[in-house]
N, C-alpha and C positions, 0 to 999 in steps of 0.2 A: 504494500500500500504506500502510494506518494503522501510520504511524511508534511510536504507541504499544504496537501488538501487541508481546508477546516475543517473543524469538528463539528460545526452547522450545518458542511454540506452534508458529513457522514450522514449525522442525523436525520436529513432530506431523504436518503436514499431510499430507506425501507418504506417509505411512503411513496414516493415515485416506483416501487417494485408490487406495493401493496394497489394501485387503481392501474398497473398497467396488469396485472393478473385479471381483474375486475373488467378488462376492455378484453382480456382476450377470450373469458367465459362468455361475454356479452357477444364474439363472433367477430368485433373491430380488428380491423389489419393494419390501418394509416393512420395515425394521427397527428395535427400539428401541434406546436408550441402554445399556441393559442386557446385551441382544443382543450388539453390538459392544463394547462392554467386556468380554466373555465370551471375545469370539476375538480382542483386541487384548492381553487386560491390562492396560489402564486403564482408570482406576474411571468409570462411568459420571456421575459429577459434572467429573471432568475433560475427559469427551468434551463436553459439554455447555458448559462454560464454555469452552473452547478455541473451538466453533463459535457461540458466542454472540458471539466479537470479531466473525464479519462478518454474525450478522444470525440467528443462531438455525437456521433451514432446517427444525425438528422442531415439531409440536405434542402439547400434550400428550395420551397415551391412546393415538395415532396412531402417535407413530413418524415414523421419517424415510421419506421418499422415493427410495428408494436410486438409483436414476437422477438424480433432479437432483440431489443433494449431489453426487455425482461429478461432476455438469459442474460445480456450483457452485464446490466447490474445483478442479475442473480451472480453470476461469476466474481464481479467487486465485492459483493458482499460472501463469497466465502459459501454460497450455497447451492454448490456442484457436486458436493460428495457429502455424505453422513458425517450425524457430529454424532458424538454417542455421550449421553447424558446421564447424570445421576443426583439424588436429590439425598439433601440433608436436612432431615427435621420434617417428622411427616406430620403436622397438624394443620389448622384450619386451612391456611395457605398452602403450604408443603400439597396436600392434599388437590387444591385447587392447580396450582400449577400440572404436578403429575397426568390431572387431566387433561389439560390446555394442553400440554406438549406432548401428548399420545395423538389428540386427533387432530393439532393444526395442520395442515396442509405445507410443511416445511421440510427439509431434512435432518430435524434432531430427532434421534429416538431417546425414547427414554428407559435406561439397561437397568437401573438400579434403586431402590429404595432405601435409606439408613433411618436409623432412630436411636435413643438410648435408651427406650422405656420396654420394657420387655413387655411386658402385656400388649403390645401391638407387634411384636415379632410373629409371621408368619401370615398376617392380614394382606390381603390384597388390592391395590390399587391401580385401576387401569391394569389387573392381570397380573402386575408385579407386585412378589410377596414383599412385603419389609422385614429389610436384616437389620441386625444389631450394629453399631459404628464400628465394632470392635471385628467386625467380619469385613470389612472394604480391603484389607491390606490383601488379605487372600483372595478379596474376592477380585482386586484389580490386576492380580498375577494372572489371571486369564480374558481379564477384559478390557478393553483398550476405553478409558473416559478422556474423551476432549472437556469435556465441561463440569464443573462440578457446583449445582445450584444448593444455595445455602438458605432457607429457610425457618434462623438458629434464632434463639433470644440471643442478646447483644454482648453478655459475655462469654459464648460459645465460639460463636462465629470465628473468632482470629484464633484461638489455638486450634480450631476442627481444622482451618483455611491454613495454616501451618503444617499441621500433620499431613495434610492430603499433598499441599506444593512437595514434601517432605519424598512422599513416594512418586510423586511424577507427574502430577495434575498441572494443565496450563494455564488452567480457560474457568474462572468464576462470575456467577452470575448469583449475586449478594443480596437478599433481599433481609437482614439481617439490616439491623437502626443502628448500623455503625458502617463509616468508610474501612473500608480493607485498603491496608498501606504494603503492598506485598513487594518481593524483590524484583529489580529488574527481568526482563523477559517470561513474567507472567501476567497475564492479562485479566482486569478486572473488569468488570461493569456493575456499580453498586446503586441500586434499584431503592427512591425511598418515597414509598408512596404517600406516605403522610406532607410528602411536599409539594405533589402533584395538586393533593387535595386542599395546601394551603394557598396555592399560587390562583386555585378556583376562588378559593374564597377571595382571595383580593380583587381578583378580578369581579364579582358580583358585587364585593365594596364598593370600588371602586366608581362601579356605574350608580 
């Protein structure tokens, strides 16, 4: 990834790959800059520069290609091959997730379930049983996790997210009320939704 791109455009991305799926269910083959700034709400010069960091994809008169821009950015975004996932802390959330990422229409599966509470050891979720934390080490000698989603009360979270970097995990997806500070060349994305739901609030203040 061009380390130079923003992090505003990243952000665009899954959105522009989320209404160009949506166009290609809908049977649409062409569309312009125009078009999709009509049913995004971003101005058709930001669509435009945003897909111009990896190379354009539109001609002009033409229009985009709406099938290859979706692979194209499915490709930027890393989702041409399976990620294989596993989740820590299976309560209300844990739980909800597990199901979100069995049937969204993406490339993560979901391999694995942890917990520490034994009374939910061998319960199933989306079909996967829940193991105990204390079984991932063995359990990750045969299975290969890109992702390891943390769904931990907030003093769990960084020694679980330690021990797992520990055996080999790259890839965290934190929804844990604390930022994860991990080491170079591991990759976070720390999820806090009680901010999402502040920034609403200010925004209806606001008005």
């Amino acid at each position: 990834m061009n380390k130079g791109i923003s992090k505003a455009v990243i952000r665009r991305m899954p959105r522009y790959y989320r209404y160009l799926g949506e166009l290609i269910e809908n049977g649409v083959e062409r569309i312009s800059s125009n078009e999709l700034s009509e049913m995004m709400q971003v101005t058709a010069s930001q669509i435009r520069q945003d897909l111009n960091n990896f190379g354009g994809f539109g001609q002009q008169g033409y229009g985009y290609n709406v099938k290859f821009l979706y692979d194209e950015i499915g490709r930027i975004l890393g989702l041409t091959e399976i990620h294989n996932v596993a989740l820590f802390g299976v309560g209300n959330l844990g739980h909800a997730i597990a199901n979100y990422v069995s049937f969204e229409k993406l490339p993560f599966k979901m391999i694995g379930l942890f917990d520490v509470d034994p009374k939910k050891k061998g319960i199933r979720v989306s079909e996967i049983p829940i193991m105990m934390l204390d079984e991932f080490e063995e359990f990750y000698k045969t299975n290969r996790v890109d992702i390891a989603v943390l769904t931990l009360p907030k003093d769990a979270a960084m020694p679980v997210a330690e021990r797992l970097a520990n055996l080999g995990v790259r890839a965290f997806w934190n929804f844990a009320h604390v930022d994860l500070v991990m080491p170079k060349g591991i990759v976070v994305e720390n999820v806090h939704l009680s901010e999402s739901l502040m920034q609403l609030s200010y925004n209806m203040t606001g008005r």
